[in-house]
N, C-alpha and C positions, 0 to 999 in steps of 0.2 A: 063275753068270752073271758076268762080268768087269764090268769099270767101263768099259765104251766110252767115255763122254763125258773120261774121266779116264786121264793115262798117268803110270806108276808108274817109268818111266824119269829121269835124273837131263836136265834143262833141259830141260822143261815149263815152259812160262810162265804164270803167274794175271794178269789183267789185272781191273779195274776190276769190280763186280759193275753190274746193270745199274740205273736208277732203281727206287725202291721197288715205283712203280706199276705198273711194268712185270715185276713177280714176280708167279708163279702160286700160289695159298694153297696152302701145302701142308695134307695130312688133319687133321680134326680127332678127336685120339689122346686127349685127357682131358678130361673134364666134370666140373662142382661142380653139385653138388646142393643144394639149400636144400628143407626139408619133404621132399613126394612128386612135386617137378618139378627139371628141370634147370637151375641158373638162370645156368651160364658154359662157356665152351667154351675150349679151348686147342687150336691149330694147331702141328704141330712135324714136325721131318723129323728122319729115323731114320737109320745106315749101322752095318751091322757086317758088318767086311771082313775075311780072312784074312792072313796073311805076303804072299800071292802075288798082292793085288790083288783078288781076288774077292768080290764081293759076296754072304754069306749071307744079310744081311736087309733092306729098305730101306723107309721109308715116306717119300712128298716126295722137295722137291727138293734129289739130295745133291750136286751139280753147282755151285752155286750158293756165291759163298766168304762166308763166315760169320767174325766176329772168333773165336775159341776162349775167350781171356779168360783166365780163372784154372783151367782146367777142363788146361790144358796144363803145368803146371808141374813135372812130373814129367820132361816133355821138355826143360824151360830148362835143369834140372839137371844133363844130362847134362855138359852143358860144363866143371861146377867137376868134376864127377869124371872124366872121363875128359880132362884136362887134367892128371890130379894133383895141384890141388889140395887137393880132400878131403884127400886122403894127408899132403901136406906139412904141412898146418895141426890133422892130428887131429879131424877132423870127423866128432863120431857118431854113429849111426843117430839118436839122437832131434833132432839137428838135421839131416840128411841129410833128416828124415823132412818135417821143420818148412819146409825148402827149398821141397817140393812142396805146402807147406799154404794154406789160406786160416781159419786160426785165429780163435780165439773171442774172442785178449785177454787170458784167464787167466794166472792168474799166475807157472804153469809154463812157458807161453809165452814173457809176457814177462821175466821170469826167464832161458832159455833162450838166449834173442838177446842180451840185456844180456852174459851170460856170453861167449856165441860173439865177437863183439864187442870184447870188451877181449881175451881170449884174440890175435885177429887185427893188435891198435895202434889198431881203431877206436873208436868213441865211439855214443852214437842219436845223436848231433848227425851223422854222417854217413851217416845213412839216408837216402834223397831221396823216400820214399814219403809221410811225412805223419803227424801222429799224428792215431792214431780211438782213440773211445771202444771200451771191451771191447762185445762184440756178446753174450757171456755175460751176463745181467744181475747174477747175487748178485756177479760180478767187478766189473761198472760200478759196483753200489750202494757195494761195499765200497771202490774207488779212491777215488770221491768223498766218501764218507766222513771219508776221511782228510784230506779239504782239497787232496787230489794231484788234477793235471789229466793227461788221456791222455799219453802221446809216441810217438813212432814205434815203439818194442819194442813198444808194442798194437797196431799196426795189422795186419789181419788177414797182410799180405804179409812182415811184417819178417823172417819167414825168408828168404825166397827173398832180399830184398835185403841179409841178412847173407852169403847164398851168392855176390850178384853180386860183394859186396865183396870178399869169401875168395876169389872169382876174381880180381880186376884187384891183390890186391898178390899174388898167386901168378904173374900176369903182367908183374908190374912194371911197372903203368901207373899214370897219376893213379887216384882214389877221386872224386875230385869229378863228377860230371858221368857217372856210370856209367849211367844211364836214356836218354840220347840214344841214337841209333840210330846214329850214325856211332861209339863206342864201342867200345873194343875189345870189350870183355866182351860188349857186345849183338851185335858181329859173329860172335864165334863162336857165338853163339846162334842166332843169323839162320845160320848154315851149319849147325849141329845141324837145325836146324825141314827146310831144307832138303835134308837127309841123309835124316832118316827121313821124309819128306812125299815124297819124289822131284819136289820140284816146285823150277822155278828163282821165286823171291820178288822178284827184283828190282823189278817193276814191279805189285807186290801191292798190292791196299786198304793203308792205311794208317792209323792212328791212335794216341792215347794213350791207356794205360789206367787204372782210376782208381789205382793206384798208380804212375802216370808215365812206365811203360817202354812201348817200343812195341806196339800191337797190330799183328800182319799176318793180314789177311784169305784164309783159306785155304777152298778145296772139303771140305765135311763130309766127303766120300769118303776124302781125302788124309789126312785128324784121324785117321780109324780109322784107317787104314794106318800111322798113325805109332803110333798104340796100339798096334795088335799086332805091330807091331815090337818098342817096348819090352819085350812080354813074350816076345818070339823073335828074336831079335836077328841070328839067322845070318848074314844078309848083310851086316852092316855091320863096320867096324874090328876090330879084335882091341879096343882099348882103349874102343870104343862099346860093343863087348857084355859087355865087363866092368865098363862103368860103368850098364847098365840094370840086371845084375845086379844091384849094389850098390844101388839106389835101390830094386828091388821089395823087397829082405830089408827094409830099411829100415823103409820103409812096413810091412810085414806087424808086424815088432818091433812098432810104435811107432804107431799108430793113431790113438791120442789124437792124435799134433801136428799132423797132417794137419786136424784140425777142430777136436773138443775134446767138451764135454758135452754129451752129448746129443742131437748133430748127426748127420746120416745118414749122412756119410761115413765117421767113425767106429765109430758102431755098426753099419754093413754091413759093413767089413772084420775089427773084431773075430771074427764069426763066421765071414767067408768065409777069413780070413789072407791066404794066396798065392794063391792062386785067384784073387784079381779086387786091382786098384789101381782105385779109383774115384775121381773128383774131380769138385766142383762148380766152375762156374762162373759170371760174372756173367750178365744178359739170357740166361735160359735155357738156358746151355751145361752139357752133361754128357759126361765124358768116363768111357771104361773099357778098363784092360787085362787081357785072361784068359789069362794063359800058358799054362794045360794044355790049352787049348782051339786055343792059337795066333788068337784074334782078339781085333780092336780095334773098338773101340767109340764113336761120335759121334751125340750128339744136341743140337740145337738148336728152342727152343721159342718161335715166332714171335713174341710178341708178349712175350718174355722174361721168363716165368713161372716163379723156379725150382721153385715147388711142383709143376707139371707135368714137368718135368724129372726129379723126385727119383721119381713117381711111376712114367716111363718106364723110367727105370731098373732099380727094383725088379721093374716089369714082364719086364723084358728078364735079370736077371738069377734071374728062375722059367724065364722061357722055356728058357734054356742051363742048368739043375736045378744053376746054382751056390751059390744059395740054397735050402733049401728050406723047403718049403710050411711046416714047424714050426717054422723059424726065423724066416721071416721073419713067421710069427704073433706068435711070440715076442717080434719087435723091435715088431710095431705100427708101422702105418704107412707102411710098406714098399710092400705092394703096394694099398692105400687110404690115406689120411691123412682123419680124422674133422676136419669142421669144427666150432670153438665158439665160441661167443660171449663177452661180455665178463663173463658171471655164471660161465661156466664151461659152462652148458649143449654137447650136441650137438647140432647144428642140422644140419649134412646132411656131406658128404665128398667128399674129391676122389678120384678113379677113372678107370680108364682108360674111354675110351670101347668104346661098345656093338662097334664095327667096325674095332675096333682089329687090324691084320694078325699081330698074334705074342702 
């Protein structure tokens, strides 16, 4: 089935999404259990589309443009590689990797960026993301420990904005002020998003994300389509498809930077390798691309659950037996997450719902 509502042609316009109230609930795809009743519901819409547009699977509404968030950063990235940057400045899969991350903190991490960083002429004083606390905890116990307070090399994003950096002196533009949307670095961002989406952006939702740079509000539909581009690249540039290349090896190497301990994105791709690039995002986004499959992957979870999210996912990557059944027993969690309490106890679990379509 094609994506009628949606054309995969280059200037296609997104315009405005409509008022909240006037959206239709999409299905309700996962439930938390407490005891022996259900005691929450999660609403989310589904798209997993082909190279050619095609919709394999869909729950809700995929029609409807959704921020992406952090779940897209595999796709910002293209721009420092297939720019040449990467190349010029020596940039290695495990920061290549860190590029597309939403990271823990840790000390690998920020370690990582600190390096990339001085390597490039910059400083974390010229991050514009922000410093957060590690989101790993023995990382936070152990920073504050020391009497040290967070900086921007912690912030979950400092890869991607050591990448924007490594882009704009690879363009030879200012450093300052790289997060504005008028930017050079974010415009050739904004024409990548627009390359593998087929959609013209110009008159897109708009926003700021919580690390500063712009969000543009895209059709779920359009999200996959760019995902399973990434992982089949055919149609686009000689030097696009050598730079999605370069960012799934990456990611596959390098696992850990993409998230960190213990985290889902992590631990699914270790087992999956090449087979799937998966990414979380903020207010319930999840993204995935499956190259040997040739599709991409968009999920958004209404009321921006990413526990619901994480579970969709798992769910969706049994469905395509990229995972399987003894793996992802293996990982825990995966295709259930147990809920516990604050003693430690198990008190019930999140799951997909009973009518769930895949």
């Amino acid at each position: 089935m094609a994506l009628e509502p949606l054309s995969f042609n280059r200037g296609k316009a997104v315009s405005a999404a409509p008022p909240a109230t006037a959206l239709q609930a999409d299905p309700l795809l996962v439930e938390v259990t407490r005891g022996n009743m259900v005691e929450s519901g999660h609403r989310a819409a589904v798209a997993l589309v082909d190279v050619k547009g095609n919709v394999v699977l869909s729950a809700g509404d995929i029609d409807r443009p959704v921020y992406a968030r952090s779940a897209i950063k595999s796709l910002q990235a293209i721009a420092l590689v297939e720019s040449g940057g990467a190349e010029a400045y020596d940039v290695s899969a495990a920061e290549l990797a860190m590029a597309c991350a939403s990271h823990s903190g840790e000390p690998r991490h920020a370690e990582t960026a600190e390096a990339w960083l001085q390597r490039i002429g910059c400083s974390v004083e010229d991050l514009e993301c922000g410093p957060q606390l590690p989101s790993h905890e023995p990382s936070m116990i152990a920073l504050l420990a020391t009497g040290k307070l967070p900086t921007a090399a912690h912030n979950n994003c400092s890869g991607k904005h050591s990448g924007f950096l490594t882009l704009a002196r690879h363009l030879g533009v200012p450093t300052k002020g790289y997060v504005k949307l008028e930017h050079p670095v974010q415009q050739r961002i904004l024409g990548v998003l627009e390359g593998m989406t087929g959609l013209d952006l110009g008159s897109a939702p708009r926003g700021i994300d919580g690390c500063s740079i712009p969000v543009i509000g895209m059709p779920l539909g359009n999200i996959a389509l760019a995902m399973a581009r990434l992982g089949v690249p055919d149609d686009q540039p000689e030097p696009r498809r050598a730079a999605c290349a370069r960012i799934r090896a990456a990611v596959a190497e390098e696992p850990f930077m993409v998230a960190g301990s213990g985290r889902f994105d992590t631990l699914v791709m270790e087992q999956t390798g090449a087979k799937a690039l998966i990414k979380t995002g903020a207010e319930g986004v999840y993204c995935g691309s499956f190259p040997e499959l040739g599709l991409g992957a968009a999920i958004k979870v209404e009321d921006g659950a990413g526990r619901a999210a994480e579970i969709l996912m798992g769910r969706l990557l049994r469905h395509l037996d990229i995972l399987s059944e003894e793996a992802a027993a293996a990982l825990g969690g995966v295709l259930q997450a147990p809920l516990h309490n604050r003693a430690g106890l198990t008190v019930g679990e999140v799951r997909p719902a009973e009518r769930i379509p895949f």
